[in-house]
N, C-alpha and C positions, 0 to 999 in steps of 0.2 A: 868830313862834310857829307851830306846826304843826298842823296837824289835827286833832281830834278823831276817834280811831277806835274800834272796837271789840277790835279783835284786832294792835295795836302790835308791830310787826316791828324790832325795836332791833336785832338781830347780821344781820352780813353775813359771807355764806361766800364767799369765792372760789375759781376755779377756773380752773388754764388746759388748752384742749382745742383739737384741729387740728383743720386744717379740715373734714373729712370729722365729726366728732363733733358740731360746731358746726353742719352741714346737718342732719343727722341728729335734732340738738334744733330747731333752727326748724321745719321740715317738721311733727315730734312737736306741737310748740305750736301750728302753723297749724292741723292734720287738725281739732288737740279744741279748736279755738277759742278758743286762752289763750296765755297769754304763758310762754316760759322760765320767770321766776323760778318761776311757780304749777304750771307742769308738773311744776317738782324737787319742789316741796312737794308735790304730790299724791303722786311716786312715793315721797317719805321714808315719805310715810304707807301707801303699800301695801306696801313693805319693811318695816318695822313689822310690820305685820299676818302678813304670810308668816312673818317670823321669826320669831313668837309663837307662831305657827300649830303651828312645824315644833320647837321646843322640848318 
């Protein structure tokens, strides 16, 4: 059985990117001290926000 969390992460997106895009997100994740997956979710949620913003 799995964990107990608060905020349950059930869908998976994928994505395939060369290598140069793939440096580009590790570098991105190391700078801010987080991992890939939480980087793209940070930036969904500032995309969000700008798109909102600019509607």
């Amino acid at each position: 059985m799995g964990k107990n969390v608060k905020n349950p992460k059930k869908c998976i997106v994928s994505c395939r990117v060369n290598d140069s895009e793939m440096e580009a997100l590790s570098k991105l994740a190391q700078e801010a001290g987080t991992n890939i997956s939480e980087l793209l979710r940070q930036s969904i949620f500032l995309l969000e926000q700008d798109f909102r913003a600019s509607a």
